[in-house]
C-alpha positions in Angstrom: -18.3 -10.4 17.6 -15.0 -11.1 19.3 -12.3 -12.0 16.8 -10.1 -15.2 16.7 -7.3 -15.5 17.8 -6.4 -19.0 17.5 -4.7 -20.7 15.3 -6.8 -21.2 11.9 -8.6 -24.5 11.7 -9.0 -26.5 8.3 -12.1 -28.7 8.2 -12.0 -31.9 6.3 -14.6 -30.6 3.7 -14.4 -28.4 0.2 -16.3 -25.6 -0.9 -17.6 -27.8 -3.4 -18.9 -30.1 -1.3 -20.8 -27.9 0.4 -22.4 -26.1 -2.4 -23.7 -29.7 -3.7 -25.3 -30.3 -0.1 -26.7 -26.6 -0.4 -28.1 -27.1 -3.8 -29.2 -30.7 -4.1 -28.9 -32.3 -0.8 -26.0 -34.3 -1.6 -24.2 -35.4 1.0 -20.3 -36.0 0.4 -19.4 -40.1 0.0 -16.6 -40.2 2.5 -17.2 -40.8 5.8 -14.3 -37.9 6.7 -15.6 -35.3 4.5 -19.3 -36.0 5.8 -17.7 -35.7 9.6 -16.6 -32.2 8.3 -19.6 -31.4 6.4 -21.5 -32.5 9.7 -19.0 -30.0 11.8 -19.3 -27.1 9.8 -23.1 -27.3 10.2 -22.7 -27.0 13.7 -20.7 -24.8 13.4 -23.5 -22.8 12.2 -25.0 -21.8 15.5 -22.3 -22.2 18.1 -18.8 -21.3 18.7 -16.4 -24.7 18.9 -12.6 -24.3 19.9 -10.2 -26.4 18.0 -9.9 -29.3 20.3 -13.8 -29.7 20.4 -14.0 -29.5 16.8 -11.9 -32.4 16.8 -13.5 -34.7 18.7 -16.9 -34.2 17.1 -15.4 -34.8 14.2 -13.3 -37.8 15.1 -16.9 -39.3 16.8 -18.8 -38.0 13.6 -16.2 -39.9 11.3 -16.8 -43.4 13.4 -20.3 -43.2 13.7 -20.3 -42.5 9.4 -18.4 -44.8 8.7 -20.0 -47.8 11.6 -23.3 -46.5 9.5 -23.5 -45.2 6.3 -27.4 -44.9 6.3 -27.9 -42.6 9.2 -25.7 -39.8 7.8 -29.4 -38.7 5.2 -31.4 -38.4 8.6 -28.8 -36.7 10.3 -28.3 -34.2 7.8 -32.0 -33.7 6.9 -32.6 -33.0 10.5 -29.9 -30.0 10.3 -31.0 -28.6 7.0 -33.9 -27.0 7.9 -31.6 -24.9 10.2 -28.9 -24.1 7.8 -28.2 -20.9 6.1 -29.0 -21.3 2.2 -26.0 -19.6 0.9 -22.3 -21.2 0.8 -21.0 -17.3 1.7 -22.8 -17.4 4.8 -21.2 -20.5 5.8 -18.0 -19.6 5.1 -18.9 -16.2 7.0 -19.8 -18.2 9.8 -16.8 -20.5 9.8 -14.3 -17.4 9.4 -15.6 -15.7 12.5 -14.3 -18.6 14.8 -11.3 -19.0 12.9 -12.6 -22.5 10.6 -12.2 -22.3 7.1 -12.0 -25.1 4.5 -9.6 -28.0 3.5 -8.1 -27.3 0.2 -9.7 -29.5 -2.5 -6.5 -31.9 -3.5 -5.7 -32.1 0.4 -9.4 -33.2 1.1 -9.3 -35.5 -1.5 -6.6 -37.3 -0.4 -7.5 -38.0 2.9 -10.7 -38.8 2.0 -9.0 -41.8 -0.1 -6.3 -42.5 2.5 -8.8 -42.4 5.5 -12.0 -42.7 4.5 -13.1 -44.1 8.4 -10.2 -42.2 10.2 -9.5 -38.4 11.0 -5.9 -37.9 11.6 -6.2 -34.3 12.6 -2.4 -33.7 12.9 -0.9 -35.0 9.2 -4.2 -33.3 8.1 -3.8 -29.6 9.5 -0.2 -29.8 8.5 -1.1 -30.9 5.2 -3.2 -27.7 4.7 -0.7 -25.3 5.8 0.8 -25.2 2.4 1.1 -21.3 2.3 4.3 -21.2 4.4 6.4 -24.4 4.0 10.1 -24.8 5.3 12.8 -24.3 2.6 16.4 -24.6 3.3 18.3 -21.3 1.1 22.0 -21.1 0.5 23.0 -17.8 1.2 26.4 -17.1 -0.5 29.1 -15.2 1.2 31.9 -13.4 -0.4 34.0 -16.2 -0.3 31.9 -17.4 -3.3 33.4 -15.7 -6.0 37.3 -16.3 -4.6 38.9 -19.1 -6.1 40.8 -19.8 -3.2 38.1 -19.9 -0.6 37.5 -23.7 1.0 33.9 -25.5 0.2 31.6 -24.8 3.6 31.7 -29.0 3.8 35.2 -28.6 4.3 38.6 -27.8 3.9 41.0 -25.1 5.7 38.6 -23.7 8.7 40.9 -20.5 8.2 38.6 -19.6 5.3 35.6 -17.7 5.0 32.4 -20.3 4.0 31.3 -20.0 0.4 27.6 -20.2 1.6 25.4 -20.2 5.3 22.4 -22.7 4.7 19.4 -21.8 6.6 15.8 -23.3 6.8 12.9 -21.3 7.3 9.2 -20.7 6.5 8.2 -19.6 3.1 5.7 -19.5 0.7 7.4 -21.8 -2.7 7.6 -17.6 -4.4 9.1 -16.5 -1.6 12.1 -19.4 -1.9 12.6 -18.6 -5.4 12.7 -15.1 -5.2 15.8 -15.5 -2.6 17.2 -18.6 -4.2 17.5 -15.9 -7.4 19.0 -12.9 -5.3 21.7 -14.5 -3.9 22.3 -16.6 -6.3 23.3 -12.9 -8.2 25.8 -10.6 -7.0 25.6 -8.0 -9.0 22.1 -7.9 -10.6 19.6 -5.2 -10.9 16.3 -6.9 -9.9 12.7 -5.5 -9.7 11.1 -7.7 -7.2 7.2 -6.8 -7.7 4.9 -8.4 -4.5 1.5 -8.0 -4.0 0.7 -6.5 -0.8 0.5 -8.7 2.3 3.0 -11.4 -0.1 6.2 -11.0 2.5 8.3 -8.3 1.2 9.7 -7.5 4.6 9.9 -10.9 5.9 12.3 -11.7 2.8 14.3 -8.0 3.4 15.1 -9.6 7.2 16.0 -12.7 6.0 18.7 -11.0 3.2 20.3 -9.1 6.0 19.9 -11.6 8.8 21.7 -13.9 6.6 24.9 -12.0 7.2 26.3 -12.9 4.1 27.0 -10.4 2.2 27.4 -6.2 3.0 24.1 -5.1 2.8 22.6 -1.3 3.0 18.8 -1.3 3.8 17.4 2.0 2.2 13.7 2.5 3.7 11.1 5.3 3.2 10.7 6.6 6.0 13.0 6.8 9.4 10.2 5.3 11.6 11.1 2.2 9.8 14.6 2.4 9.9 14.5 2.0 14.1 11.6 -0.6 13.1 14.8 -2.6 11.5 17.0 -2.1 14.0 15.0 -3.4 16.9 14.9 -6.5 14.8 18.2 -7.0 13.7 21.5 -8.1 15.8 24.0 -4.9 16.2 26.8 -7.4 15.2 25.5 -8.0 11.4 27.1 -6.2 8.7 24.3 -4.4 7.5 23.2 -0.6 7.1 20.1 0.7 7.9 19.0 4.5 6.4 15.9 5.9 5.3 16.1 7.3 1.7 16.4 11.2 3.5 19.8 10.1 5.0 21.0 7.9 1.8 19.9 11.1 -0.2 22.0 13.1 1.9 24.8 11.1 1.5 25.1 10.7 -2.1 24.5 14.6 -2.7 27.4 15.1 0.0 29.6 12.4 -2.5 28.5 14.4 -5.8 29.2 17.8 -4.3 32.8 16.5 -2.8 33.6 15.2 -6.6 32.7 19.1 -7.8 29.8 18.0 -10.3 27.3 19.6 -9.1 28.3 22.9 -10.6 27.4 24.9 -7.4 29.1 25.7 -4.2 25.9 24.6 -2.3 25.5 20.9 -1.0 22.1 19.6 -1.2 20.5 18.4 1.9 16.9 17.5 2.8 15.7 20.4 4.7 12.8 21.8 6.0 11.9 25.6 5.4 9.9 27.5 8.5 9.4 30.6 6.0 6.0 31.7 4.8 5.1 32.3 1.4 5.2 35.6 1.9 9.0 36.1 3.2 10.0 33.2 0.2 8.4 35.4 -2.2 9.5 38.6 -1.3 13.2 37.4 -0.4 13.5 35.3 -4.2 11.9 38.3 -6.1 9.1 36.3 -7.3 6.4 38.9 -9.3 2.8 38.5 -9.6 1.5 36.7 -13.2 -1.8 38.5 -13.8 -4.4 38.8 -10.9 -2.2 36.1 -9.4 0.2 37.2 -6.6 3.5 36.1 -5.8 1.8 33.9 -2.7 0.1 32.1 -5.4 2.6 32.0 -8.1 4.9 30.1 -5.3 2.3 28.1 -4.6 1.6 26.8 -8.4 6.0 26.8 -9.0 5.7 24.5 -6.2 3.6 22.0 -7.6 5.2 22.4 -10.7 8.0 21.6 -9.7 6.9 18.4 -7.3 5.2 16.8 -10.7 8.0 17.6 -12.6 10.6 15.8 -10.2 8.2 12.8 -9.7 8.7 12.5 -13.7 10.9 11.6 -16.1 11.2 14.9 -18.1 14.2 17.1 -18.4 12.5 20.3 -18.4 9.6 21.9 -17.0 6.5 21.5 -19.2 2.8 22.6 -19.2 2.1 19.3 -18.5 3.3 19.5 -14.7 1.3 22.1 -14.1 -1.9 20.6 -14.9 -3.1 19.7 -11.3 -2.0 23.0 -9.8 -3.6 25.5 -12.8 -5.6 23.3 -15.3 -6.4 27.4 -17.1 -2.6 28.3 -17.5 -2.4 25.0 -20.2 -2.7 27.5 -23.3 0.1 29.9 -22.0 2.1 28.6 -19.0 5.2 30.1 -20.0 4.9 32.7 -17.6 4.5 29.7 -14.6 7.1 27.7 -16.2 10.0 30.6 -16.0 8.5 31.3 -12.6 9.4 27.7 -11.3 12.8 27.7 -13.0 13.3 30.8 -11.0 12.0 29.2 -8.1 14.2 25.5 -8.8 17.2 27.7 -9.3 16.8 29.7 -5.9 16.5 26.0 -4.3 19.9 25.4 -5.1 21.4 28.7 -4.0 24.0 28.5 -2.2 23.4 32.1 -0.3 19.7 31.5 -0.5 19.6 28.2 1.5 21.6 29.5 4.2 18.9 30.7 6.4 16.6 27.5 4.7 15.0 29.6 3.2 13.3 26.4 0.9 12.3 23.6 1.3 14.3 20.2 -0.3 12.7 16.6 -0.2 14.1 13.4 -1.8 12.5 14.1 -4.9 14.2 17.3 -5.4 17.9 16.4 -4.5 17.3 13.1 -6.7 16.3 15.3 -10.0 18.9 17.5 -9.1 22.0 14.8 -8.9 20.0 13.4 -12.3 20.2 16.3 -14.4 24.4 17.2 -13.4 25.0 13.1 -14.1 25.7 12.3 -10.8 26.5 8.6 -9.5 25.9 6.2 -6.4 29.5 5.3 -5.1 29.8 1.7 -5.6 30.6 1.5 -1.6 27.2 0.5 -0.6 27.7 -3.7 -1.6 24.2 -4.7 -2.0 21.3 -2.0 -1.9 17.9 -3.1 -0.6 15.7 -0.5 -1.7 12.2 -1.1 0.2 8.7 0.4 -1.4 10.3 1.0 -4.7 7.3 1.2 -6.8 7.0 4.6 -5.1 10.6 5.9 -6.3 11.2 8.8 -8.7 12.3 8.2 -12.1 15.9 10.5 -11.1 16.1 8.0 -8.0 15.7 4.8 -10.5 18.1 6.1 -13.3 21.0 6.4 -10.9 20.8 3.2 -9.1 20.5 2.0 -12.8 24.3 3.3 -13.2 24.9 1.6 -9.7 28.0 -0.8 -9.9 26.9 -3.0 -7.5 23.5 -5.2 -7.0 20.4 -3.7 -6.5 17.4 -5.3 -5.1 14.1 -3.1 -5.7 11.4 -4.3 -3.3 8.0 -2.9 -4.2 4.2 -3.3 -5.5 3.4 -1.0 -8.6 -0.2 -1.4 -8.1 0.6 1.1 -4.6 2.0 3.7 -6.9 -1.3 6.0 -6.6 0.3 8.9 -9.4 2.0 8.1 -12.3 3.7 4.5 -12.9 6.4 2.7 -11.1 9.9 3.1 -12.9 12.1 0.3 -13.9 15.4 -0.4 -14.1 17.5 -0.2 -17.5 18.5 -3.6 -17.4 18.2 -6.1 -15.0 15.7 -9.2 -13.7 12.4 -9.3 -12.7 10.6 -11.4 -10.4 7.4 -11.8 -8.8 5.3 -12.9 -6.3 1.4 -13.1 -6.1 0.5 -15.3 -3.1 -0.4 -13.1 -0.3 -0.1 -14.3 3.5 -1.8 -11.4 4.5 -5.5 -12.3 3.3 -7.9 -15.5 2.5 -9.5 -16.6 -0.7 -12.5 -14.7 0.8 -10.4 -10.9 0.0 -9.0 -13.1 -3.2 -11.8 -12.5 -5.8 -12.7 -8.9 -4.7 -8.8 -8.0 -5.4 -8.5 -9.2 -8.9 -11.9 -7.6 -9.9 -10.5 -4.6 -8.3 -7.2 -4.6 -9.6 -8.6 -5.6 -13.3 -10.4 -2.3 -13.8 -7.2 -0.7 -14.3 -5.5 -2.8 -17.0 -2.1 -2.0 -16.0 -0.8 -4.9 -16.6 1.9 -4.9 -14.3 1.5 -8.5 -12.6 1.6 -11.2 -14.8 -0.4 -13.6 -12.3 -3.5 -13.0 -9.9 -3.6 -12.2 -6.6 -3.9 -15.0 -4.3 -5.3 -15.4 -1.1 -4.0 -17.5 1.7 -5.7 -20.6 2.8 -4.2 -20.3 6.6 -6.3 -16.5 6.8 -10.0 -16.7 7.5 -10.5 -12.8 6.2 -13.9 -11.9 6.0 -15.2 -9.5 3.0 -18.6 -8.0 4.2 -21.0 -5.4 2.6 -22.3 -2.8 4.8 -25.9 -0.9 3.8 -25.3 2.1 6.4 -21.9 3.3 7.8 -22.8 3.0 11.7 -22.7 -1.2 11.0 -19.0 -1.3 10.7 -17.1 -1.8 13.8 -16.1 0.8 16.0 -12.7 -0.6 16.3 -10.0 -0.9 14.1 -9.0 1.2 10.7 -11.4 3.4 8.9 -9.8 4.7 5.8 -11.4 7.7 3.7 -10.5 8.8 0.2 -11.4 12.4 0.8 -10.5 14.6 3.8 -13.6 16.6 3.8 -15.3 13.4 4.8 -12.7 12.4 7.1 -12.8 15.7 9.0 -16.3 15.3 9.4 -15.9 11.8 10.9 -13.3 13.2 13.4 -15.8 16.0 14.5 -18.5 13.4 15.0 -16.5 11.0 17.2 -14.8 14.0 19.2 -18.5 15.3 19.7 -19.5 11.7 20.6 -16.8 11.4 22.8 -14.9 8.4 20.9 -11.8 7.5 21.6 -9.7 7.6 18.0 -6.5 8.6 16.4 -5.8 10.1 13.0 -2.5 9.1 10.9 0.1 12.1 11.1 0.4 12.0 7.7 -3.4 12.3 7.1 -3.4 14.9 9.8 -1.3 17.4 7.3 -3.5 16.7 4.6 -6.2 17.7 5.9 -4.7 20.6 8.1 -3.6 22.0 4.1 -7.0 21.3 3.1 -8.9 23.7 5.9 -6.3 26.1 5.2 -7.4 25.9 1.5 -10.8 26.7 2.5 -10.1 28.7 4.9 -7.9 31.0 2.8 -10.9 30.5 -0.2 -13.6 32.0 1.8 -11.3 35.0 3.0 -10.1 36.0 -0.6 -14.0 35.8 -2.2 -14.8 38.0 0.7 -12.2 40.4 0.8 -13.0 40.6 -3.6 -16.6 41.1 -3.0 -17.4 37.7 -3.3 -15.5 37.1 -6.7 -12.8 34.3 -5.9 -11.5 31.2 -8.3 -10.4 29.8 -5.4 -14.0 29.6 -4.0 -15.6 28.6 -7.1 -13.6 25.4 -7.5 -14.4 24.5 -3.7 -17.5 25.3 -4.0 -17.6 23.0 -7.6 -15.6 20.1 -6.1 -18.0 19.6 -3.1 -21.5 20.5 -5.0 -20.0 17.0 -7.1 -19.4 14.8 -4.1 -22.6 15.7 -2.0 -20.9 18.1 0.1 -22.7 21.2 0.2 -21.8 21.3 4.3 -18.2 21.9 3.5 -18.6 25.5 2.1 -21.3 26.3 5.0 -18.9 25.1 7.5 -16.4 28.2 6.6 -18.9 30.4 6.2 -20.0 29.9 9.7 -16.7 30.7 10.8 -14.4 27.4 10.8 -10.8 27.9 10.7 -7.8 26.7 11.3 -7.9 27.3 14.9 -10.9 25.2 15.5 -9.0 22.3 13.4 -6.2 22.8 15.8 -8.7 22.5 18.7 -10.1 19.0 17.3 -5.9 17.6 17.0 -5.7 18.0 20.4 -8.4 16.0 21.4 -6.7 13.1 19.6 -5.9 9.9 21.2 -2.1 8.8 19.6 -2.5 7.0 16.3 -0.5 4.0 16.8 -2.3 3.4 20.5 -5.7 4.5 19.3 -8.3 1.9 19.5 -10.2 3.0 16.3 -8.0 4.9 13.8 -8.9 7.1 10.9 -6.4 7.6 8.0 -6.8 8.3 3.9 -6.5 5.9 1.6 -3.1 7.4 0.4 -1.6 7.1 4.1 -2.5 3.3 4.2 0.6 1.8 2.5 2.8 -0.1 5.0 0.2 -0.7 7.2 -2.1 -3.8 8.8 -4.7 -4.1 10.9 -7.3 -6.8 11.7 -10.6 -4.6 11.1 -10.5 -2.3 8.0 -13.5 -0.3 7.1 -13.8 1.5 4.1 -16.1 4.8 3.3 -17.8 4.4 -0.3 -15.5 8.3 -0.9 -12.5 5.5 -1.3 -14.6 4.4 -4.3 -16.2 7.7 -5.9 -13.8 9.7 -6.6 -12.4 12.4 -9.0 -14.5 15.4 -9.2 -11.9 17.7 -8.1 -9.6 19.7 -10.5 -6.7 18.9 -8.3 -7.3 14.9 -8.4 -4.7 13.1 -8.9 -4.7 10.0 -7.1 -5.4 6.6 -9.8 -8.9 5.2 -8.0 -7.9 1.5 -8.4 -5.0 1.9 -6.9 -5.8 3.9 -4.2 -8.9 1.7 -3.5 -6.2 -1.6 -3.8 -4.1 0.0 -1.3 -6.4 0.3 1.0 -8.7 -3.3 0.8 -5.3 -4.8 1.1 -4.6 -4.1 4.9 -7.1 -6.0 6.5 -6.6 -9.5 8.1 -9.5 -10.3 9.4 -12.5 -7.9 8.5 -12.9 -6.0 5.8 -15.7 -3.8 5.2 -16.9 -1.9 1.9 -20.2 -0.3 1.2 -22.8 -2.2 -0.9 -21.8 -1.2 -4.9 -18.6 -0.1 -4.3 -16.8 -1.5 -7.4 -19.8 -0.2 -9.5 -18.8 3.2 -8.1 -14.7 2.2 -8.3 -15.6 1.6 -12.5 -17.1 5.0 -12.6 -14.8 6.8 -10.7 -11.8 5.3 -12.7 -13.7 5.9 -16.1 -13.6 9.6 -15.1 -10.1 9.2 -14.0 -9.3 7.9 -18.0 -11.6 10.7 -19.5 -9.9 13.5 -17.6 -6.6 12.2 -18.9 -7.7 11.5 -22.2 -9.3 15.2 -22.2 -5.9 16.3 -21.1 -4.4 15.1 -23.9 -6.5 16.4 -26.2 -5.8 19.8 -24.8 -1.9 20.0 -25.5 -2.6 19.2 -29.2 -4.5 22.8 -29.0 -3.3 25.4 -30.7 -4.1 29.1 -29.2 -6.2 30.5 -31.5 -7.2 27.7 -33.8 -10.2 25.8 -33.1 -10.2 22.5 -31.1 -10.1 19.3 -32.8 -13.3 17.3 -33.5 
């Protein structure tokens, strides 16, 4: 069925009302709310735009109130016609873009104008989500003593404050009332997803009040801002690969890093092989120096995304679970490995790679600091920052504003800042009371603890949560998300062999691109050691757990990565693409109207390399949908399992460092 696209329409009637009616025949005793109890019965069966809703509701409303007595036949006429259960109303209401009045608005113009509809004061009284405040953005000129009041005074002086009134939610109003109202604060601004974080980012630096430097994520978003912003503003835009850059280039210039190298992101086109060979990287055991890179590496990426300030076995737990006992071979392997990645003879050629991560731990560790030149720093998705990246903008001068939902931080938990405020906002304009409940339940299985209120949906969004029994009944339009590749990659064969029209996220793309060369590379080492490989045990153990005996067969039938490469091309682009396929992990900062989820977003972590916390992940993903979003029938049974296993594995990880080799485990 066609979505709406209309503005959403508030009946006179509460959920409450119509659960009596469904229950015990009771019909509402204003004429008002029996006009909308009469409308959204009609509703039922047939589509009604706005302006015909109105007038049936208007001539419902007169012909109550002219005759109280006809409104039992009426309704006893339609109840035999009627769906028995309030969530199919509701359903039904949602799908032509009607939802209900909220229960204090109803009631009061049910006592104001018990014979009247006054459609206009009553719509706007329901639109309480986003209401105008006016905010008083202060300039510079606040803190000089000699700057004139902005009522007032010399017009040769800068204003103290710009006024401006806009939509917000009351959160919303508070949260920028309390930023500007502090100039040199470190704040931790935690939002629910869909709650406005970037609608409150362009209103900071619209404002024009202050120097602000936008730090974003990625640099797709960076030209995002710009096409939104003026040119004349007195604001920079960089992602956190350019503001990474930039503070390396400050710490090298000030000699502190304590090599003649400057740290840059950078990209290495080297194999393993030539890295190996060209570091001096030995083999440890029956592994060779291919896969001792390969571990160092992932060392090395969980050991910058932590607080630590050494390597431990710990970091290697996800990349060689059976080194725990002894990995002090792996560990000096990746200190060799760190050390060559900050060489200044080495990195010549790029001979390694650097990310964000790595430049951050490595400013961290030689007490590096942010030059206080920045003014205000708007740091956007900062639930997702490293713990090096946190502590220096912790020593940051200046303010700081930390935009950012810790419940999207899928590994590990969101770092805060050593002193400083925190605020917080919970009511979403993203999603309807509909999504509301299934988000708390959701989010309560992992007791986290980071919000101190619920998630709340909006009234003005008529999202639908349905159940689907079989996968073929969700749409074929819209966002299907997958929380493991294998099952993705089968989806994208399907469709390309059906000859369906889809896109797959970049990002996703790379994952599973490293996953087929995984297998690929498996299959070739167990046949090349007469069928003896680690490798293709553990593939062969992580898809025998998840149903997914197809996966080996499909390698040993030949697949590779050329045939993956074959399948890309085939690929409609993502962003155009009228059904798109993505991971649950590659779902942050994104919305669509249709979001489908595959019950592998719920049962998860049966393989040795998960990592990924289930709630989370799962949270992420039923959080982009606006109008439709689907989930298989017992999905949060599954999501309890899957995050009990998550808990177990961690707990059995524990347990495993207080192991001494050679001593029996504890009991």
């Amino acid at each position: 069925m066609p979505l709406p696209t209309q503005p959403v329409y508030f009946l006179p009637l509460t959920s409450s009302a119509v659960a009596a009616f469904l229950e015990g025949a009771q019909i509402p005793a204003a004429a008002l709310e029996r006009a909308g109890l009469f409308a959204a019965a009609l509703c039922q069966g047939k589509t009604h735009h706005s302006a015909a809703l109105t007038r049936l509701i208007e001539q419902a409303c007169t012909l109550f109130a002219a005759h109280p007595d006809a409104a039992a036949a009426q309704f006893h006429a339609l109840a035999e016609r009627l769906p028995p259960r309030l969530s199919d109303w509701l359903e039904a209401l949602a799908l032509q873009g009607v939802v209900l009045g909220p229960e204090a608005v109803v009631q009061q113009f049910s006592q104001l104008s018990p014979d009247d509809y006054p459609v206009d004061p009553f719509q706007a009284a329901c639109r309480t989500t986003l209401e105008p405040h006016t905010i008083r953005f202060y300039t510079d000129a606040a803190v000089d003593p000699d700057a004139q009041d902005a009522t007032g005074g010399d017009a040769l002086h800068a204003p103290a404050y710009v006024e401006r009134t806009h939509d917000y939610t009351a959160e919303q109003a508070r949260a920028l009332r309390a930023i500007v109202a502090n100039d040199d604060e470190h704040i931790d601004l935690d939002a629910y997803a869909g709650a406005g974080k970037t609608h409150l980012i362009l209103q900071l630096l619209d404002s024009a009040t202050r120097r602000y430097t936008y730090i974003a994520p990625r640099p797709s978003q960076v030209q995002a801002f710009r096409r939104r912003l003026s040119g004349a503003l007195p604001v920079e835009i960089l992602s956190q690969i350019s503001f990474a850059n930039q503070v390396a280039g400050s710490a090298f210039r000030l000699g502190i890093l304590g090599t003649a190298y400057r740290p840059t992101f950078q990209i290495s086109k080297a194999s393993f092989r030539d890295i190996a060979q060209r570091i001096g990287l030995q083999s440890i055991g029956n592994q060779p120096p291919t896969s001792v890179l390969r571990v160092a590496f992932e060392g090395i990426a969980a050991w910058c995304r932590s607080p630590a300030e050494r390597l431990a076995p710990r970091h290697f737990v996800r990349a060689l679970p059976w080194a725990m006992i002894d990995a002090a071979p792996y560990i000096a392997a990746a200190e060799h490995v760190w050390r060559c990645m900050f060489d200044p003879v080495l990195q010549k050629a790029t001979l390694l790679s650097l990310n964000v991560d790595h430049i951050g731990k490595w400013l961290a560790l030689h007490g590096a600091t942010i030059p206080a030149t920045w003014g205000t720093l708007l740091i956007d998705e900062g639930h997702d920052m490293s713990p090096a990246w946190k502590a220096l903008l912790s020593g940051y001068e200046g303010s700081v504003i930390s935009l950012g939902d810790p419940n999207q931080r899928l590994v590990g938990r969101s770092p805060r800042f050593a002193t400083g405020m925190k605020l917080e906002i919970v009511q979403s304009v993203r999603q309807g009371p509909m999504v509301e409940q299934l988000v708390n339940e959701t989010v309560a299985l992992d007791a986290t603890g980071y919000f101190d209120g619920p998630f709340a949906g909006s009234p003005d969004q008529p999202t639908l949560a349905r159940t689907y029994a079989a996968w073929d009944e969700v749409p074929g339009s819209g966002a299907r998300v997958y929380g493991n590749p294998w099952r993705l990659l089968e989806e994208a064969q399907r469709l390309a062999a059906a000859g369906v029209t889809f896109g797959v996220h970049p990002d996703t793309l790379s994952t599973v691109g490293r996953e087929v060369n995984r297998g690929e590379e498996a299959y070739r080492e167990m046949t090349s050691h007469g069928g003896s490989s680690q490798r293709w045990e553990a593939l062969l153990a992580e898809c025998n757990e998840q149903d997914m005996p197809q996966i080996p067969r499909m390698f040993m039938r030949g697949y590779n990565r050329d045939r993956f490469i074959e399948l890309t091309q085939r690929l409609a682009a993502f962003h155009e693409a009228p059904l798109q396929l993505m991971l649950v992990e590659h779902a942050k900062n994104t919305e669509f109207a249709q979001v489908a989820m595959s019950m592998c977003c719920f049962r998860t972590g049966f393989g040795r390399g998960y990592a990924h916390n289930p709630v989370r992940a799962a949270y992420t993903a039923m959080t982009r949908g606006t109008q439709q979003l689907w989930m298989p029938a017992g999905a949060l049974d599954a999501l309890g399992q899957s995050i009990a296993r998550y808990q177990a594995n961690r707990a059995e990880y524990r347990r495993s460092k207080a192991i001494t080799p050679g001593r029996p485990a504890p009991r």
